[in-house]
C-alpha positions as CSV (number, residue, x, y, z in Angstrom):
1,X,79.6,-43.8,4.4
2,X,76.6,-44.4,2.3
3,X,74.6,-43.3,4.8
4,X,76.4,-40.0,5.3
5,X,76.4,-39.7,1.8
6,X,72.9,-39.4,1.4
7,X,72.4,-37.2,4.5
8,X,75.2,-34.6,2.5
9,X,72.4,-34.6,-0.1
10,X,69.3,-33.9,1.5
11,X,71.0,-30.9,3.4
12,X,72.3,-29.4,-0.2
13,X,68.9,-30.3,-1.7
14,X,67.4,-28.0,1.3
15,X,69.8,-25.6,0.8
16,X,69.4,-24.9,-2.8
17,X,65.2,-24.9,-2.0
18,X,66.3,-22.1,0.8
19,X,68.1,-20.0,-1.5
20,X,65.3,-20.7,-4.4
21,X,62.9,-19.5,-1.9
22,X,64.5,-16.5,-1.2
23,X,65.3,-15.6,-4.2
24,X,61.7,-16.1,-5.3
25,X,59.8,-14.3,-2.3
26,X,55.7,-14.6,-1.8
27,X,55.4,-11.2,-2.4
28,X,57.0,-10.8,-6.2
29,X,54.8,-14.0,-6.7
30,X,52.3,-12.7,-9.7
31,X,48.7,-12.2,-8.5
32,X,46.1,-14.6,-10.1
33,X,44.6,-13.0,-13.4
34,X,41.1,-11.1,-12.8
35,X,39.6,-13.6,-14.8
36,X,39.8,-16.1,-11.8
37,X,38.2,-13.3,-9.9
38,X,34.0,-13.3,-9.5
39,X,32.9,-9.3,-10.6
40,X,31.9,-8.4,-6.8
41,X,35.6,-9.2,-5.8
42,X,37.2,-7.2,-8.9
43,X,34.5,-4.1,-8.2
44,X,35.7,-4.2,-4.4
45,X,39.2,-4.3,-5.3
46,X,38.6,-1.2,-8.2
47,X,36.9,0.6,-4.8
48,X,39.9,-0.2,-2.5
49,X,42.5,1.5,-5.0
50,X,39.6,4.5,-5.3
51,X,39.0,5.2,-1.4
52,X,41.7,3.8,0.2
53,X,45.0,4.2,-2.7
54,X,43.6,7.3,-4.3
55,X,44.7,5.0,-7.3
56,X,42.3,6.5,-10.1
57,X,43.8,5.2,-13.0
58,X,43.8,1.6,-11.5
59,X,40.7,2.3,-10.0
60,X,39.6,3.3,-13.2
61,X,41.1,0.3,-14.9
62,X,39.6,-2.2,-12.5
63,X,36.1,-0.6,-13.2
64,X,36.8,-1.3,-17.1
65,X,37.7,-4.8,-16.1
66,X,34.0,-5.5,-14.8
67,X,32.6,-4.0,-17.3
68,X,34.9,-6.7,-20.0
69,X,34.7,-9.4,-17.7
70,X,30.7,-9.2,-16.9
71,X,29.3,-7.3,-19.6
72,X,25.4,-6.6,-19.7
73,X,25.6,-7.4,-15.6
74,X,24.6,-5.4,-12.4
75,X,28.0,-5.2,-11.9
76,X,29.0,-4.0,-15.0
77,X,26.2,-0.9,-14.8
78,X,27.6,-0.1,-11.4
79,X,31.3,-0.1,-12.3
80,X,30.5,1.7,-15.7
81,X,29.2,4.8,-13.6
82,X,31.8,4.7,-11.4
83,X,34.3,4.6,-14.0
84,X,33.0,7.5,-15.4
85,X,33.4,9.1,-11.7
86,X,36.8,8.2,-11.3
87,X,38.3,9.5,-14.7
88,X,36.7,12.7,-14.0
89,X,38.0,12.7,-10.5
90,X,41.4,12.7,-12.1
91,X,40.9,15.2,-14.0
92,X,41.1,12.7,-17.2
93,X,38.2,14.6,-18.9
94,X,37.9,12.8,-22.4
95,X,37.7,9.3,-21.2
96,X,35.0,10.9,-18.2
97,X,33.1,11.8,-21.1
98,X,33.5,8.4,-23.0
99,X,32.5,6.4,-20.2
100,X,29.8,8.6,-19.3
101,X,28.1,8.5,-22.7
102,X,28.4,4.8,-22.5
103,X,26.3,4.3,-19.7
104,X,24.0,7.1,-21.3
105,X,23.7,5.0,-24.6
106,X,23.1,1.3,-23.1
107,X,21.3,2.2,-20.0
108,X,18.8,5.7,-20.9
109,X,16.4,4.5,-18.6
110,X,18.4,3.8,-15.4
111,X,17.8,6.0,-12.3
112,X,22.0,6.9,-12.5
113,X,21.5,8.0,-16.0
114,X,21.0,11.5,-14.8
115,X,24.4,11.3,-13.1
116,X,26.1,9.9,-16.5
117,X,24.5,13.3,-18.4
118,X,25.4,15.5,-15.5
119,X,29.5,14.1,-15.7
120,X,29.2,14.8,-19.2
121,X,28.7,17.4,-18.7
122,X,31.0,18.5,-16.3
123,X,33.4,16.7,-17.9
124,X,33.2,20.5,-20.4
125,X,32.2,22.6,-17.7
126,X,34.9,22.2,-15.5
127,X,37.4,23.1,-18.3
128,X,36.3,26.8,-18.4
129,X,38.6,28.5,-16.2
130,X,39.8,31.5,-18.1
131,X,38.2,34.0,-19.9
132,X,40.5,33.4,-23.0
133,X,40.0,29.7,-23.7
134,X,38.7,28.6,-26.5
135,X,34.7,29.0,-26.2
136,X,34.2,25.5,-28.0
137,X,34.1,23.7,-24.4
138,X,31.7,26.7,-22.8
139,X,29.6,26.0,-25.9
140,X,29.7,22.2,-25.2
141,X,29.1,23.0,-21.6
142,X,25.8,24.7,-22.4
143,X,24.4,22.2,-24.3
144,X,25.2,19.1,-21.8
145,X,23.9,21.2,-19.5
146,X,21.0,21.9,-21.2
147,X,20.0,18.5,-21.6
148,X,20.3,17.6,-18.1
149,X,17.9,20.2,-17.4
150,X,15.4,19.2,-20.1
151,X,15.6,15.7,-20.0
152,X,15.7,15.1,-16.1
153,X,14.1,18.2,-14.6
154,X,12.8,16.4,-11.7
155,X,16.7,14.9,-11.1
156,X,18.8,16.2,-7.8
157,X,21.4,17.4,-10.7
158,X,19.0,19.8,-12.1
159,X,19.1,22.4,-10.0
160,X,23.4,22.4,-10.2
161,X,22.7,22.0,-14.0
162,X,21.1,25.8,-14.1
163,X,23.3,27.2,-12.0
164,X,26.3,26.2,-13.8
165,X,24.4,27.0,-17.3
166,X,23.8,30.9,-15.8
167,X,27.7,30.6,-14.9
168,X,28.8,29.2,-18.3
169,X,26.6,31.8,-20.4
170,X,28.0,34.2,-18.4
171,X,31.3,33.4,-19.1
172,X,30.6,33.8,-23.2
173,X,29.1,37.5,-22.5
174,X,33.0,38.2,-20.4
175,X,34.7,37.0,-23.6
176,X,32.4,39.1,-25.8
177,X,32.9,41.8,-23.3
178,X,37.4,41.0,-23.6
179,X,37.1,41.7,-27.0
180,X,35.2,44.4,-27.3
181,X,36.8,46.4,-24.3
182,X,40.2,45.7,-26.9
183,X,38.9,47.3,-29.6
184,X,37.3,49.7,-28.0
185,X,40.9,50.9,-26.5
186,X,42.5,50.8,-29.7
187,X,39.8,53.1,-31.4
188,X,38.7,50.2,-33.3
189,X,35.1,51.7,-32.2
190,X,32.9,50.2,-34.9
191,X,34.4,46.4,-34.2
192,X,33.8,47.2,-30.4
193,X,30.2,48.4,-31.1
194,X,29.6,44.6,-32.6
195,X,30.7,43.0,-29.6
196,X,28.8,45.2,-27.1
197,X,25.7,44.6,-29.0
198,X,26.4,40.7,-28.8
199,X,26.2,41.0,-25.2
200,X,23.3,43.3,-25.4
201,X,21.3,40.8,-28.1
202,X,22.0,37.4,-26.6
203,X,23.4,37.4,-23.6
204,X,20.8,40.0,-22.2
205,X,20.6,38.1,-18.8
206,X,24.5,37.8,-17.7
207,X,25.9,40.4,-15.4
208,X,27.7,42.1,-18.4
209,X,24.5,44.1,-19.6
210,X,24.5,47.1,-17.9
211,X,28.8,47.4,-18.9
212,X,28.0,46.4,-22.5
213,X,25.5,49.6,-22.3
214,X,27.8,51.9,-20.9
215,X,30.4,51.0,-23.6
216,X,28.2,51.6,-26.0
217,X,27.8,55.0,-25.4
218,X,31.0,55.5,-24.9
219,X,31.9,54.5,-28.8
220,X,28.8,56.0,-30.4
221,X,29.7,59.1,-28.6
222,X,33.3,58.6,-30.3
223,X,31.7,57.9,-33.5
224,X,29.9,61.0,-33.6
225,X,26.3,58.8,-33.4
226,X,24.8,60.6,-30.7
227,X,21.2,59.1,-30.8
228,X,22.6,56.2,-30.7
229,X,24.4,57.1,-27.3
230,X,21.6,58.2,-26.1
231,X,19.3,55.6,-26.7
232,X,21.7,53.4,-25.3
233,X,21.5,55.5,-22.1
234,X,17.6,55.0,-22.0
235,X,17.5,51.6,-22.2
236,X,20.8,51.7,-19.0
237,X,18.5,53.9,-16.9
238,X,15.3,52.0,-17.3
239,X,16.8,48.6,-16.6
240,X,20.6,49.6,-14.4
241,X,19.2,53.2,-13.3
242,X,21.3,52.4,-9.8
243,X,24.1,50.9,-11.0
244,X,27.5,52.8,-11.6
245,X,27.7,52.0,-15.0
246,X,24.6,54.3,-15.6
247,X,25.7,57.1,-13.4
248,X,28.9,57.4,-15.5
249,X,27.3,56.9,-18.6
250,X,24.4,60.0,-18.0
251,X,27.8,61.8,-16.9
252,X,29.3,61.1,-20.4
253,X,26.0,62.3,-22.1
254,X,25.6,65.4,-19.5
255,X,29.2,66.0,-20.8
256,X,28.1,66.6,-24.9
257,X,24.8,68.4,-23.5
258,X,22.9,65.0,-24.2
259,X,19.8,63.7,-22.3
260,X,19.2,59.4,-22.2
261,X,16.1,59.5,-25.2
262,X,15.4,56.6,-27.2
263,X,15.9,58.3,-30.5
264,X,16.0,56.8,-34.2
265,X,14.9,53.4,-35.6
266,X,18.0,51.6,-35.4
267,X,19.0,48.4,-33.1
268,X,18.8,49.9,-30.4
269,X,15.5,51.7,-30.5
270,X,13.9,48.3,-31.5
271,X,15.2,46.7,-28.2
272,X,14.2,49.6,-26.3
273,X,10.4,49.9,-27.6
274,X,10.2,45.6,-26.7
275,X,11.5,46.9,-23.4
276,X,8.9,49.1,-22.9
277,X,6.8,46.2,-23.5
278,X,8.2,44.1,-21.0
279,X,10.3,41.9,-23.8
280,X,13.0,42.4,-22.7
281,X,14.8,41.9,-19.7
């Protein structure tokens, strides 16, 4: 009986192990912490959950974890980049821009340090999508931008860098050209003439020139400040002569029995004799 006993035990004992076992599974087992991990393994894992998972905030996480775990290593330069990457990937622009400047501050010298200014930078850029936006960001663009250009001219980012600097100043002259296209519909023709002259002034290279011109004949002429007008014409037909914006404006002059003449010694004549000079534009 003793005998049988015992053998009643052993099954209950490997029952209650069973049901222990199933109600603690391998999988809901907790990993092993990172710390037990070397920062190769950790880095491959943070790539896994990046390529594989599309995972970018663990991905991003897991490149943060190098970087704690291995500071001032190879690994931690990669993952710091990469980081950087992977924020801006998800679209989590502020902590792109952290990371970024963090691999710009401790490693200046590095060949990726191009790459860290250039996600910087588009960490601004790519948050100009509408005209109306505040122009802080486009501003903050520019000047990232900028420095790519100037401090790594001879990087492959370079060449993006200007194009997206054109595209960015380009996109201040449209909001100079928003407001003063509002004004200048509500009669507000003095506050419209400002803007237009912006454009004209400082953003003489964007693709808004030869408009901001045109409007500008179109408000002197309202104001009654026809050499104005007209100077503004002269300076449309010397640089936009085939454009449509200078057709219609010689048609709004032809209209008060004006001729495009640069005339008086205001703004406008001043741009137009450095034009002549080959200044401007």
């Amino acid at each position: 009986m003793a005998t049988g006993s015992r053998r009643i035990g052993a099954v209950a004992a490997i029952l209650v192990l069973s049901l222990t076992a199933a109600c603690d599974p391998i999988g809901s087992r907790k990993p092993p912490p990172l710390e037990s991990y070397d920062a190769p393994t950790i880095f491959q894992m943070a790539e896994t959950k990046l390529e594989k998972d599309r995972d970018l905030e663990e991905a991003a996480r897991l490149y943060g974890e190098v970087e704690r775990l291995y500071p001032y290593s190879e690994w931690a330069k990669r993952a710091l980049i990469m980081q950087a990457y992977t924020y801006h990937q998800a679209k989590d622009y502020e902590n792109a821009r952290a990371s970024a400047q963090r691999y710009i501050d401790f490693y200046p010298a590095d060949e990726d340090a191009a790459y860290a200014q250039y996600l910087l930078a588009l960490s601004y850029y790519d948050q100009i999508d509408l005209v109306g936006r505040d122009q802080g960001l486009t501003f903050q663009a520019l000047q990232a931008l900028r420095t790519v250009i100037e401090r790594y001219p001879d990087s492959e980012y370079a060449q993006s860098a200007i194009l997206k600097f054109d595209l960015a100043f380009n996109h201040l002259a449209a909001k100079e050209m928003e407001v003063g296209r509002f004004y200048l519909k509500r009669k507000n023709y003095a506050a419209a003439v400002n803007r237009f002259r912006v454009v004209v002034e400082d953003f003489q290279t964007t693709t808004h020139t030869a408009e901001a011109l045109y409007r500008l004949i179109e408000a002197y002429l309202a104001l009654g400040l026809d050499s104005e007008a007209q100077t503004a014409g002269a300076i449309l037909g010397h640089n936009f002569q085939s454009t449509d914006w200078y057709a219609d404006g010689y048609k709004l002059l032809q209209a008060k029995g004006l001729e495009p003449e640069a005339k008086g010694d205001g703004w406008l004549s001043t741009i137009y004799r450095q034009m002549i000079k080959g200044e401007w534009l």
